[in-house]
C-alpha positions, 0 to 999 in steps of 0.5 A, a space after each residue: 500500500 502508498 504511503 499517504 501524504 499524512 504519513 509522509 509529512 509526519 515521517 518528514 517531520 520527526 525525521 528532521 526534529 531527530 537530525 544534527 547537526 544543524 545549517 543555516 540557510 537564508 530564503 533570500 537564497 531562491 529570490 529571483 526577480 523574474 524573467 525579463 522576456 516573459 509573458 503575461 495578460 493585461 485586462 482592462 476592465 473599461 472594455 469588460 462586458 460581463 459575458 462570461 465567454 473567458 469562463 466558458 473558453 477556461 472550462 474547455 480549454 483544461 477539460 474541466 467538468 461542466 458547471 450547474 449554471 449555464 454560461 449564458 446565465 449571467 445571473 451569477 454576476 450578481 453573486 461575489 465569487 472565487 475560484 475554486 478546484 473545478 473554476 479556474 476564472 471566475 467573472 464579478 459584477 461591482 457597483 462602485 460608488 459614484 459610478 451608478 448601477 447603469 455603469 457596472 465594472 465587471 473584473 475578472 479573477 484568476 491566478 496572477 502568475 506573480 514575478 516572484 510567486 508565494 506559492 513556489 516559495 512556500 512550496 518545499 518540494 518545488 511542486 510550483 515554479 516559475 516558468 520563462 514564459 510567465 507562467 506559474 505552473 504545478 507539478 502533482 507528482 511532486 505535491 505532498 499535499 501541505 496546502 502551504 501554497 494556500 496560505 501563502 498566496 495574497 490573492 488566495 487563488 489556489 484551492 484543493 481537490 477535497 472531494 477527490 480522496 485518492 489523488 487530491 491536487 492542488 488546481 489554479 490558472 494556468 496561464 494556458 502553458 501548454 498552449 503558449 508551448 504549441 504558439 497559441 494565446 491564452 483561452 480566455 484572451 482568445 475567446 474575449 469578444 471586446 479584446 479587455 484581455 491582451 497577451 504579449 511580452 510584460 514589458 510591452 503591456 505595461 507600455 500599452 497600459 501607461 499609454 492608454 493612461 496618459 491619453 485618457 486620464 478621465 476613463 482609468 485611475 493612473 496605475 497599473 495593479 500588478 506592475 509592482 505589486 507583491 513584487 510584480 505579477 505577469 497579470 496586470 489590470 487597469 481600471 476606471 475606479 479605485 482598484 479597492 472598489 472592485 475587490 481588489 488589495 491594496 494593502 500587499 505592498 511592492 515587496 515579494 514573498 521571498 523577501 517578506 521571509 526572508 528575515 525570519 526565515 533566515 534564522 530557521 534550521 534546517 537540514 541542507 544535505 537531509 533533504 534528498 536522502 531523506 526523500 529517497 528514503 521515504 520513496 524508496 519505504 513507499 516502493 518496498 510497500 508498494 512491490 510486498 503488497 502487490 506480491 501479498 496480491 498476486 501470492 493471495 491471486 495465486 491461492 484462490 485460483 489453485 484453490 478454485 480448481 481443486 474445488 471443480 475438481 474435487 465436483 467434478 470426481 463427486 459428479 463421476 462417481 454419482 454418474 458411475 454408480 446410477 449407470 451401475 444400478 440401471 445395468 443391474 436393473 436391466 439385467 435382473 429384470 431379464 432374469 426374472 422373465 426368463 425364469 417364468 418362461 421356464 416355469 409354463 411350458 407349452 402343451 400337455 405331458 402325456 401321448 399327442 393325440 393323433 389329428 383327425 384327417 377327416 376333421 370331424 375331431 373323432 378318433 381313427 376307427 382301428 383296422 380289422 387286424 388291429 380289432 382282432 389282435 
């Protein structure tokens, strides 16, 4: 039988509490300031209909199960709502104040692809990295199922399989990577019909964004949410409103995760050269189980199948013995019958005992009148 993750974690952690000797290492070691080429979505919500299609070309594209409420239904705006294992974007309706209700401000919620991600940082199998291209992307044969990444994220986008009991995974935007790998845009970018989302180089988005800005001051807030924030995200907005009035923070800062921890982590303990002998190790105890356990069912396989033909066989005798033994009484039968017949046949002879009586040749029936020498005599 696998090892499960709670098992894992708990094998991990008191084989680390038990270790010595102790090394100091700094989390300011894995910060990276982003690639400089990578890719990435501005969304200007001004252009934003509200007609659900990035939904609908998100839901397709991963092959996710086909939600309750239609796409068409656009009621569902109406309700405050966030991704979640089987939603990977999600479309909000607000009513700032000021802007009155015939002039809603619809937003689109998904990961964020941070520059320097929470999630990856927090994660201490490196089952999330960052990718060239921008994107943020999740490797679940890696994940032991921590939820770390959960906690970690600002924007609180990740979520977990919880109704998958056997192999829950961690689920969350993903940028389309494999479509980017095969030269195709993002789902949702090529499914708006207003173009409110446009991929490119992150670089040059943030040029576009600063130059619809400047040449419309009136219609959007002077900045871009995404370009600095947490440390910079491949995910950028611009808006007509104060980006708070639409369900967005403003209290995360410019600095990234990395360097958030950075301080406290650096004085935490942890055992460098542990890390890859003991994840063997416990990959190594789950595969011995895996191989005894398959050998415990193909031995236990073996039984019942040995046993199974013992059992027809032993039918089999059973029914050949009952078969021999009514064939031996039906001969038995048979041949007591024939000898009780011919015994009767013995006992009632044909005719009479004593001289025949000689036939008339007349017919009459009387005897023969004797000859005159037989009366003399």
């Amino acid at each position: 039988m696998a090892i499960s993750r709670r098992q894992f974690l708990g094998t991990l952690g008191a084989a680390v509490g038990a270790s010595a000797p102790l090394t100091k290492t700094h989390a300011a070691g894995r910060q990276f300031k982003g690639y400089p080429n990578s890719s990435g979505v501005l969304h200007d919500t001004t252009l934003c209909i509200g007609c659900r299609k990035c939904e609908q070309a998100c839901n397709q594209v991963n092959e996710l199960a086909k939600p309750d409420t239609l796409f068409d239904d656009l009621t569902l705006l109406d309700k405050r709502r966030r991704t979640d294992a089987a939603v990977y974007t999600v479309v909000n309706r607000f009513a700032p104040p000021g802007k009155g209700a015939t002039a809603p401000v619809f937003v689109k919620k998904q990961c964020n692809h941070c520059l320097e991600p929470a999630c990856a940082s927090a994660c201490f199998v490196k089952a999330f990295t960052k990718t060239p291209e921008g994107a943020v992307v999740y490797d679940e044969s890696l994940c032991v199922g921590c939820r770390y990444c959960m906690v970690a994220c600002p924007f609180e986008v990740p979520a977990y399989e919880y109704d998958n009991p056997l192999n829950p995974k961690v689920t969350k935007c993903t940028l389309c990577a494999p479509r980017l790998a095969q030269g195709k845009l993002p789902g949702c970018v090529e499914a708006c019909p207003r173009e409110a989302l446009i991929f490119g180089k992150r670089k040059d988005l943030i040029k576009i964004a600063r130059q619809r800005i400047m040449t419309q001051p009136d219609l959007y807030v002077d900045h871009i949410y995404g370009e600095h924030e947490m440390g910079g995200t491949s995910w950028l907005y611009i808006a007509g409103v104060p980006f708070g009035e639409i369900g967005m923070r403003e209290d995360l800062g410019t600095k990234s995760a990395p360097e958030l921890t950075s301080g406290p982590l650096s004085a935490v303990p942890v055992v460098v050269g542990l890390w890859p002998v003991l994840l063997t190790g416990v990959y190594a105890i789950s595969k011995r189980k895996d191989k005894i356990a398959q050998e415990e069912k193909q031995a236990a396989l073996k039984a019942a199948r040995q046993e199974a033909r013992d059992e027809q066989a032993a039918s089999l005798d059973k029914l050949r013995e009952k078969m021999t033994q009514e064939k031996t009484a039906a001969i038995n039968f048979e041949v007591k019958k024939a000898l009780e017949e011919a015994a009767k046949k013995e006992e009632s002879p044909e005719g009479t005992p004593g001289d025949p009586i000689e036939k008339n040749t007349t017919g009459t029936g009387t005897p023969p009148t004797p000859d005159k020498g037989q009366q003399e005599d």
